[in-house]
N, C-alpha and C positions, 0 to 999 in steps of 0.2 A: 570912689569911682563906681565901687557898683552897685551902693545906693542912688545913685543917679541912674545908671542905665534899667535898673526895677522901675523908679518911676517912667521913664521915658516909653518903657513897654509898657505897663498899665497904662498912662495917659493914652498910647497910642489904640491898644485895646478897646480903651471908652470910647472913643472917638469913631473909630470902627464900628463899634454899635448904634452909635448914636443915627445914624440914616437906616438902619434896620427899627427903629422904633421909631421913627418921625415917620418915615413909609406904610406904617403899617395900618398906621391912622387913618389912611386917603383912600383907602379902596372904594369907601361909598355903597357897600352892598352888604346884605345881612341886617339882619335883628335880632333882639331880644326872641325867642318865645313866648305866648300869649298863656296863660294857664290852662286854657281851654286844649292848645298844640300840646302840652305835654300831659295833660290827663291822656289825649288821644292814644300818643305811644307808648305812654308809662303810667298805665291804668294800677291803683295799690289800691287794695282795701286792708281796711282799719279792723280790729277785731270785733267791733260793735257794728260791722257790715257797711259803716259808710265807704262807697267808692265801689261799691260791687255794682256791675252793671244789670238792667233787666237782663229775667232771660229764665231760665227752670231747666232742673232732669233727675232723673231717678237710675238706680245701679240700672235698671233693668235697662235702661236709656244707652247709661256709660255704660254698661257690657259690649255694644256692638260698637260704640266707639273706639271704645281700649283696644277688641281686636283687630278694627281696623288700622289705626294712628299708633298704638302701646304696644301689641305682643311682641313684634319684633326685635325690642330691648329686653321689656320687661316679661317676658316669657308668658303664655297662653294664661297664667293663671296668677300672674303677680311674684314668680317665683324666682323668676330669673330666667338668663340663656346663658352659653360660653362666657359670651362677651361683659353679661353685667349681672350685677348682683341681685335683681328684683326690686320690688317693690320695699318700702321700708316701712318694717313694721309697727302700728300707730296704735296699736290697742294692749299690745300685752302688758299683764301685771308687775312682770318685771320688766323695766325697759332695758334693752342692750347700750349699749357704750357708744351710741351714735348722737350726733347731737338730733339727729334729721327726726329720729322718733320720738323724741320730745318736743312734739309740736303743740302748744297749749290751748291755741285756736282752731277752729274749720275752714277761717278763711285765710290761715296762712296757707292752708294744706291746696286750697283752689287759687291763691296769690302763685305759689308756686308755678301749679299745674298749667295757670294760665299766660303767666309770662314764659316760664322755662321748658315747655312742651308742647309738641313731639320734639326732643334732642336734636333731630336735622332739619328740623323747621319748626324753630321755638315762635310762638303768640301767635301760632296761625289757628288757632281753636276759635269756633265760634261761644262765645259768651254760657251758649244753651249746650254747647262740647263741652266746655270747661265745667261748669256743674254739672252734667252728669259725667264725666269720669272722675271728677272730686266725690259725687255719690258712690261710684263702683267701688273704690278706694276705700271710701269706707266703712262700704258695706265690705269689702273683706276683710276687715280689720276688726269686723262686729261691732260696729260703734253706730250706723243707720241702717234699717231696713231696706229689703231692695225694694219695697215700692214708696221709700219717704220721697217726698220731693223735696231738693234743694233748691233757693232761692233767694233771693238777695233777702227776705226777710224771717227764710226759716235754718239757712245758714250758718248765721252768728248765732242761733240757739243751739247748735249741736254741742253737745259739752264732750270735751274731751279728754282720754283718760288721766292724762299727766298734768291738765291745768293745773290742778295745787299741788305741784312742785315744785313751783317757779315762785321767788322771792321777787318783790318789787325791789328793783334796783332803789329807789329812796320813797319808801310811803312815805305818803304827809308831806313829801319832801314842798315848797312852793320858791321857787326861784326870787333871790335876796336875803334866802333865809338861811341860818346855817345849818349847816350838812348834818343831820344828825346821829348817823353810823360812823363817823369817825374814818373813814374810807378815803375822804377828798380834802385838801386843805382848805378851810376855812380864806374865802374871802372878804380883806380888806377891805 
């Protein structure tokens, strides 16, 4: 008996579903997005600078930026306020135990800055905002001059301090191939 009444509530469960999934189908409105729609709102660039948009600035640029759009988190001088801990620090020799200052790219550092920033109105930076407070950055971190200019193609040149830290997840690795650190099971 009450293997019978288990299926009779399952059955009756699927069946109840079943016009929420038939329905769902009929609306008739919506699409895919175009690749072109989501470049628009979820602009990435690649460490080799593909996907950075025109556009240039320099510290001396992102200074007046920062204190416009940045001081009020990250305090007048990248230090901090009550509220937050500062800027994080991208150049020193030792790096602290954050994951955020092992950044091994410049254009993670302006990926960041420019989807995730200002904190109460993140991706409202203009393109020409976004590299120059990626310049101020890190020109305090001593890593560019305040009058270099950033740019989609002098960007991806900035070397920065912690790149060879970082182990490739599988050199040499080519997909079909087997894994050769021994880390992943081997595919059948």
């Amino acid at each position: 008996m009450r293997s019978r009444e288990l299926r009779l509530i399952g059955t009756a469960v699927i069946l109840a579903c079943v016009p929420w999934v038939v329905h769902a189908q009929t609306f008739g409105f919506g699409r895919p997005p175009t690749p072109e729609e989501i470049k628009g709102v979820f602009p990435s660039a690649a460490p080799d600078g593909t996907g950075l948009p025109p556009g240039r600035g320099t510290a001396k640029d992102g200074a007046a930026v920062y204190a416009q759009k940045c001081a009020a988190c990250h305090g007048p001088n990248g230090t901090g306020t009550a509220l937050h801990r500062g800027l994080i620090p991208l150049g020193n020799a030792k790096p602290v135990k954050l994951e955020e200052s092992l950044v091994p790219y410049a254009t993670t550092v302006w990926d960041f800055i420019n989807r995730a920033m200002p904190w109460t109105t993140p991706g409202t930076l203009t393109p020409d905002e976004a590299y120059a407070v990626t310049a101020y950055v890190l020109y305090l971190n001593k890593i560019v001059g305040e009058a270099d200019v950033l740019d989609a193609t002098t960007l991806p040149k900035v070397r920065m301090p912690h790149r060879d830290n970082f182990i490739p997840a599988q050199p040499g690795w080519t997909p079909g191939e087997r894994r050769r650190l021994g880390n992943y099971p081997a595919r059948q």
